[in-house]
C-alpha positions in Angstrom: 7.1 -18.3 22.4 5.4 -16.9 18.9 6.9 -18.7 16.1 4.5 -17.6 13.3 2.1 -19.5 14.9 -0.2 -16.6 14.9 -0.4 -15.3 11.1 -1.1 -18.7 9.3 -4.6 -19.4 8.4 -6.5 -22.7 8.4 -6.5 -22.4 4.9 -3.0 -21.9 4.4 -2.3 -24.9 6.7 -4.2 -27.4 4.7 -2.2 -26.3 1.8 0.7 -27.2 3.4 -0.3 -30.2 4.7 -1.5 -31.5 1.5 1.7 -30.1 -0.1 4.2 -32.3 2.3 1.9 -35.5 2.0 2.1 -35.4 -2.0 5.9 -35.3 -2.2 7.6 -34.1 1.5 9.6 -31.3 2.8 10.9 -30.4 -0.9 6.9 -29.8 -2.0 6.5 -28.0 1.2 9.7 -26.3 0.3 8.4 -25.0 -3.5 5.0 -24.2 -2.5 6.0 -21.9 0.0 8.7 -20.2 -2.1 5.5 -19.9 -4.6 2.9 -18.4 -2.4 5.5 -15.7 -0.7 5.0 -13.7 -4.1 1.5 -14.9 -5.0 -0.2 -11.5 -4.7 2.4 -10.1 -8.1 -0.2 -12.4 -9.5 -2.8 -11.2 -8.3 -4.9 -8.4 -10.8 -7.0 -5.1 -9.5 -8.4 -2.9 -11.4 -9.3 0.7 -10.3 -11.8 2.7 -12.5 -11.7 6.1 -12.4 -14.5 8.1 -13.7 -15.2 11.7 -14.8 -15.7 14.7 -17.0 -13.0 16.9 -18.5 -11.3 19.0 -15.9 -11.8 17.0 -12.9 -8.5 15.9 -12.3 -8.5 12.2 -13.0 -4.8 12.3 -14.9 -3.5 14.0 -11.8 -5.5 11.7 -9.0 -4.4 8.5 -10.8 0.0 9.8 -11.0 -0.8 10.8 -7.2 -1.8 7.6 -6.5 0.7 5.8 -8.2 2.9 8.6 -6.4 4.4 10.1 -10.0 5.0 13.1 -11.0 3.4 14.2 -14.6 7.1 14.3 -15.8 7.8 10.5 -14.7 8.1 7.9 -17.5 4.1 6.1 -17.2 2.7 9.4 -15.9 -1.0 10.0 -17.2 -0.9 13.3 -19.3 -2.3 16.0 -17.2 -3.4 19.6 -19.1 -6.4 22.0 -19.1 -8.4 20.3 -21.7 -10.0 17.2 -21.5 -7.5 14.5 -22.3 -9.6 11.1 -21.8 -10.6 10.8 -25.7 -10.6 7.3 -25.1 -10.3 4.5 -22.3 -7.0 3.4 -21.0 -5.0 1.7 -18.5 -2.1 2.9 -16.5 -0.2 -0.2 -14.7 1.7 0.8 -11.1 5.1 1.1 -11.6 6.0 -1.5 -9.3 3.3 -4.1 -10.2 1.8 -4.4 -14.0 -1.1 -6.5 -12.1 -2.2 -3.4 -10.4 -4.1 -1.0 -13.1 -5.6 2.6 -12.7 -8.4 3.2 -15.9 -9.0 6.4 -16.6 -12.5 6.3 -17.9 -14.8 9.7 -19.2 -17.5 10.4 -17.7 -21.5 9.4 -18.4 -23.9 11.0 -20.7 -21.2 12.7 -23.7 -22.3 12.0 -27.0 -19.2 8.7 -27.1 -20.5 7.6 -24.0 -24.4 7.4 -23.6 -26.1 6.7 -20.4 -28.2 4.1 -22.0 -24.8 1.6 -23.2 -22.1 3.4 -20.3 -21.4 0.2 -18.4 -20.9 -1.9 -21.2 -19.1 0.4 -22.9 -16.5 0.3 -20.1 -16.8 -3.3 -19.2 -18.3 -2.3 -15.8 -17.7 -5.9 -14.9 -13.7 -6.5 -14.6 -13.3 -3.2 -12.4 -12.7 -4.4 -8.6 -13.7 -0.9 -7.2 -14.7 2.6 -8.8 -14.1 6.0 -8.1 -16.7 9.2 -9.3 -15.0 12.1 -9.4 -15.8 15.8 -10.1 -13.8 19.4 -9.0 -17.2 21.2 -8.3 -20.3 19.1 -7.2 -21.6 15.7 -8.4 -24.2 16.3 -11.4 -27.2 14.2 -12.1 -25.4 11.7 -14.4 -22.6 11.2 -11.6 -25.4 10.0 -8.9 -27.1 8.0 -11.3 -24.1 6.1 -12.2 -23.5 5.7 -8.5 -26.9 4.6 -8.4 -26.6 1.9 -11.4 -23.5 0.5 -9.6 -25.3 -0.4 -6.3 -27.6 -2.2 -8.2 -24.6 -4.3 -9.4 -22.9 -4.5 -5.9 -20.4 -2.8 -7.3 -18.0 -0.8 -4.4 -17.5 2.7 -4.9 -16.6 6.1 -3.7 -17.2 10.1 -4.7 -14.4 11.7 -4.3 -14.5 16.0 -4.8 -11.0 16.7 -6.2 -9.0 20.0 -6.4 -9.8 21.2 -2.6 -6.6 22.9 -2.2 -7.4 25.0 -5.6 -10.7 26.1 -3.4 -9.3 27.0 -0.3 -6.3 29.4 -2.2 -9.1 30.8 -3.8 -11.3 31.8 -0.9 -8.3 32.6 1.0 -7.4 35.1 -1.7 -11.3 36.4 -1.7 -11.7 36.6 1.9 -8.0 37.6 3.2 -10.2 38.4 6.7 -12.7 35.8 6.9 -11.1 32.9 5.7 -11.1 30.1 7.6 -10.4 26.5 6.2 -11.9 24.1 8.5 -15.3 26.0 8.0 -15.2 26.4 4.4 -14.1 22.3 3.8 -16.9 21.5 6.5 -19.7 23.5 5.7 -19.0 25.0 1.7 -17.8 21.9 0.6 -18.7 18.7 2.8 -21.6 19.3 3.8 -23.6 20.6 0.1 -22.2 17.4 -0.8 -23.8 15.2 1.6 -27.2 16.8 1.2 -27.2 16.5 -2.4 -25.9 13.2 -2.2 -28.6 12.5 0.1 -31.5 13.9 -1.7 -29.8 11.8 -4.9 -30.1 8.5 -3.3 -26.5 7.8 -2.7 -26.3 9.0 1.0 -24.6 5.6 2.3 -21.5 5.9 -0.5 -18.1 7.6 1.6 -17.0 11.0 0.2 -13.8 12.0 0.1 -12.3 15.6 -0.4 -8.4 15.6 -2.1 -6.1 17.2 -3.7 -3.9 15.5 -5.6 -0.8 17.8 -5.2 -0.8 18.2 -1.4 -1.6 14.1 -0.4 -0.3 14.9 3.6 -3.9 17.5 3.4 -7.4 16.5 3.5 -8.4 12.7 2.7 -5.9 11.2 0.4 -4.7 9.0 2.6 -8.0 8.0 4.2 -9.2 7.2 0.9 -6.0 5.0 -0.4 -7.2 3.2 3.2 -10.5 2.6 3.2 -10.2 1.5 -1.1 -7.8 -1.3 0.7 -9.8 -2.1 3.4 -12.9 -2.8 0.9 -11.0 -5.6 -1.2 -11.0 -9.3 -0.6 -7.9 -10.2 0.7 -6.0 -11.4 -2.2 -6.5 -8.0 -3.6 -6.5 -6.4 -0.6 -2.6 -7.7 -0.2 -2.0 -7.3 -4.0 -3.3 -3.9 -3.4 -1.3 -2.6 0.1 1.9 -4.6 -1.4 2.5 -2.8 -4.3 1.3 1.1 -3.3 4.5 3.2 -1.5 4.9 3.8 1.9 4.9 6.9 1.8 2.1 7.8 4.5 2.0 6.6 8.6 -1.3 4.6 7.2 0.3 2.5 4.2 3.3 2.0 6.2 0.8 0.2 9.1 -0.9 -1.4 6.5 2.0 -2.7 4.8 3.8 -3.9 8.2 0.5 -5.8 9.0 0.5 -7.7 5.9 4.4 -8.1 5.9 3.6 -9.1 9.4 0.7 -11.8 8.8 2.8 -13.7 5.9 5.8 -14.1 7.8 4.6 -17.9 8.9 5.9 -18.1 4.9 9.2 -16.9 5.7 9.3 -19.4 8.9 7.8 -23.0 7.1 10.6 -22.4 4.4 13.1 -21.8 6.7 11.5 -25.3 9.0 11.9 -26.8 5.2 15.4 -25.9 4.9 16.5 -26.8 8.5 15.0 -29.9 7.8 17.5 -30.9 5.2 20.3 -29.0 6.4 22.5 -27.5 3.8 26.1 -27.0 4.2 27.7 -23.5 5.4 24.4 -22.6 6.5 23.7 -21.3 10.3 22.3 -23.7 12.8 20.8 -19.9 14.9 18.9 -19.3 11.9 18.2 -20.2 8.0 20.4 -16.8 6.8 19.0 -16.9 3.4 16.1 -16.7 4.4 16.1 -13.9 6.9 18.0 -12.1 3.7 15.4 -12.2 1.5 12.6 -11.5 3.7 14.1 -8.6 5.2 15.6 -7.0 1.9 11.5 -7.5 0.9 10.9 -5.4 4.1 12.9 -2.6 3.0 12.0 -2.1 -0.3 7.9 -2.3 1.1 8.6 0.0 3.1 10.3 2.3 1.3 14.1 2.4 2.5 15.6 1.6 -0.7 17.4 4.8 -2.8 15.0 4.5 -5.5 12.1 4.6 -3.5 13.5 7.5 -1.2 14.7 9.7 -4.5 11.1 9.2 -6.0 9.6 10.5 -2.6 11.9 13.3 -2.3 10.8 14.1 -6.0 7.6 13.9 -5.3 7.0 15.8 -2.5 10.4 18.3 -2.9 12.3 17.1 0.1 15.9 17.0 0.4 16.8 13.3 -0.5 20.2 13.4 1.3 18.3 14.4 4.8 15.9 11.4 3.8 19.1 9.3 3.4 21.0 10.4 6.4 18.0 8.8 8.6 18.5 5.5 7.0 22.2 5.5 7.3 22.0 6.6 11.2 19.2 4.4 12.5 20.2 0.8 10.2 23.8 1.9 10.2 23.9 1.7 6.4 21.9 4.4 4.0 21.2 1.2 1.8 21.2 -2.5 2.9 22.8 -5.1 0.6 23.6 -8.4 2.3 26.2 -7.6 4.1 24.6 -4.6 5.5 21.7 -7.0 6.5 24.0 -9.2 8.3 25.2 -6.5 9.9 21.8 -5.0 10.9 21.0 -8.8 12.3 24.1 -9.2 14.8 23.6 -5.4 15.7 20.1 -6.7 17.2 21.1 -10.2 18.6 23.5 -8.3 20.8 21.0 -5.8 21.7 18.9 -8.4 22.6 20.7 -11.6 23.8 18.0 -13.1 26.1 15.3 -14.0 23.0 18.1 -16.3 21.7 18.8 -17.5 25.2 15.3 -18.3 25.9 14.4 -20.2 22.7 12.0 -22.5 23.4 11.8 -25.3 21.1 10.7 -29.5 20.8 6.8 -29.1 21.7 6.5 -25.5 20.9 7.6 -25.7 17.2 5.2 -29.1 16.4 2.2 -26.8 17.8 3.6 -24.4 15.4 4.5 -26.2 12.1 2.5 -29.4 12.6 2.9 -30.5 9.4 6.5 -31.4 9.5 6.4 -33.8 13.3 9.7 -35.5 13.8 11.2 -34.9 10.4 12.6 -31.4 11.5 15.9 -31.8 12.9 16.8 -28.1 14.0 13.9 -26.3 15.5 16.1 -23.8 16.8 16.0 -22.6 13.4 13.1 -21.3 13.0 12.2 -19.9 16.6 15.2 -18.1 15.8 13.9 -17.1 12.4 10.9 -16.0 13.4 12.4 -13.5 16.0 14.8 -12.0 13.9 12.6 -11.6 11.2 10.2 -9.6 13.6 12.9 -7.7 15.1 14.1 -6.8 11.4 10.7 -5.7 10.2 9.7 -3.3 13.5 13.2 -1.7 13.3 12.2 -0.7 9.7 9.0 0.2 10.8 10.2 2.4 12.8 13.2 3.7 10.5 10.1 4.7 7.6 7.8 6.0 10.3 10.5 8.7 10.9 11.0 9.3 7.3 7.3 10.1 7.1 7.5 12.4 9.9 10.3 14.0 8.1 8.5 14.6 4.4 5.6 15.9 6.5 7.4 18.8 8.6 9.3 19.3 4.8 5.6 19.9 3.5 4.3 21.6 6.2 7.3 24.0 6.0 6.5 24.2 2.4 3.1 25.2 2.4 3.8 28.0 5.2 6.2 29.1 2.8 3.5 29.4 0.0 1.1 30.5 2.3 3.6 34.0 3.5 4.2 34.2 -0.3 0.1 34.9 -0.6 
């Protein structure tokens, strides 16, 4: 039987341990309700770097999945409108920061002071961008940052702008995959190459169509190069609005639900009155209204994606209401949800195994745990909860997409 067993680090053990030998199940209790939202704690910085007209404004609201009418939005416009360096904070996490930064070699911003003119130093990862190709200055800041070990990208912006463009000069000829590949792509590569940056990852965006070319690869692999504490601080507080977040998010959702379990071993070791024996409720409350809102499901979430990528928010709606039973889950719509998937499944609560299976699990505690029921059955709604969300957003993805697609055949006919 998996009881959490699986997600909770060495590390993470010893903290615990330590925690319940300096002052019992109630330290155990506090430090766990402390490190479940840790990573809001947690900062990471994203430079973004580049000349006028490259899109930065647009790349960083994309990212932050905004629209340049939202309240935060970076001003977007024709003319350059980085006249100085500043921070945008994610809407959902202040921690997380997007700078947009000018690019090297203006008259305000000489190569010879650059990086400590930007403070190269408190920037966990850096992205070069440019709309045409990467000029001498771009590859000899990429250059200057891999002597610092600093992790970066080039990313070619505004490749949807490129193929209506060739599309409209080559109504016959045109064809896409060719000209991203072997137009765009490939030039890049060589000059990168030729530049000394040949191992740095290139990406080609747009920041208006995110479901086309690598938007979503890139917001992936920018993750997957963090530490972990950024890493989670990172995946945590982007949307779910892509199949890739949305696997991302359910693995870290996933890994820190040993969390979720030691408080509720905490709390079923000093039993409180009115609450479950099956399960610690208030816990499985809270972790699984966290679940929805990561992923997504909640109306705020699903009216800003319906903004964003001009979907029909009631469609997006409906799907919640028919696959949870309930278009938004309060409590009650949780507890709902919960005894909707013990009856589906009534042999996992049947089955519970408990005594020597919970003290491999949750050593820490031993004898003093008096229900272990609890949190075998804690753990197993709490997974149940979070794969039927999983899938629940997984189909809302699939849904914005075909809405895009349609979309974009629709602008394409216009054309």
């Amino acid at each position: 039987m998996e009881v959490g067993s699986d997600f909770m680090q060495e590390l993470e053990l010893d903290e615990l341990k330590k925690a319940f030998e300096s002052g019992g199940i109630e330290e155990c209790r506090a430090m766990l309700e402390r490190k479940r939202d840790e990573w809001k704690s947690i900062a990471v910085n994203v430079a973004v770097i580049g000349g006028a007209g490259v899109g930065k404004s647009s790349f960083i609201n994309a990212i932050r999945r905004l629209t340049a009418d939202d309240e935060g939005a970076a001003a977007v416009g024709v003319t350059e409108t980085t006249l100085e360096i500043r921070s945008y904070d994610h809407p959902d996490n202040p921690m997380l920061k997007f700078w947009d930064l000018p690019g090297v070699g203006t008259d305000r911003f000489p190569r010879e002071t650059y990086l400590d003119d930007i403070g190269v130093h408190r920037f966990d990862f850096l992205l070069l961008l440019t709309a045409v190709r990467f000029m001498e200055n771009d590859t000899w800041l990429g250059r200057e940052f891999l002597k610092q070990n600093k992790k970066y990208f080039f990313v070619r912006t505004k490749i949807g702008v490129d193929v209506k463009n060739d599309k409209k000069a080559h109504p016959k000829s045109h064809n896409e995959e060719a000209l991203i590949k072997d137009r765009i792509r490939e030039p890049i590569l060589k000059q990168l190459r030729e530049d000394g940056c040949e191992n740095v990852p290139v990406f080609l965006i747009d920041s208006h169509k995110l479901k086309k070319f690598d938007f979503e690869q890139l917001e992936r692999r920018i993750v997957e190069e963090l530490p972990k504490l950024k890493r989670t601080a990172l995946v945590l507080s982007l949307r779910a609005t892509s199949e890739e977040m949305i696997r991302l998010k359910v693995a870290e959702l996933r890994s820190g639900r040993w969390k979720a379990v030691a408080l509720a071993g905490c709390k079923a070791a000093v039993p409180v009155p009115g609450v479950p024996v099956a399960f610690v409720l208030d816990v499985v409350l809270k972790e699984s209204l966290e679940y929805f809102t990561q992923l997504g499901l909640d109306e705020t979430s699903l009216e800003r994606y319906a903004d964003l990528i001009s979907c029909d928010y009631q469609h997006l709606k409906s799907i919640v209401g028919r696959r949870l039973g309930y278009a938004f889950l309060e409590e009650d719509g949780i507890r709902n949800l919960i005894a909707k998937l013990i009856r589906e499944r009534p042999h996992l609560f049947r089955t519970l195994i408990v005594g020597e299976t919970f003290r491999c699990v949750l050593p820490v505690f031993g004898s003093l745990v008096s229900a272990p029921c609890s949190i075998a059955a804690t753990d197993i709604t709490l997974k149940l909860m979070l794969n039927e969300m999983e899938s629940v957003a997984l189909e809302i993805v699939t849904a914005a997409a075909e809405t895009a697609a349609d979309a974009e055949l629709s602008d394409s006919d216009e054309d």
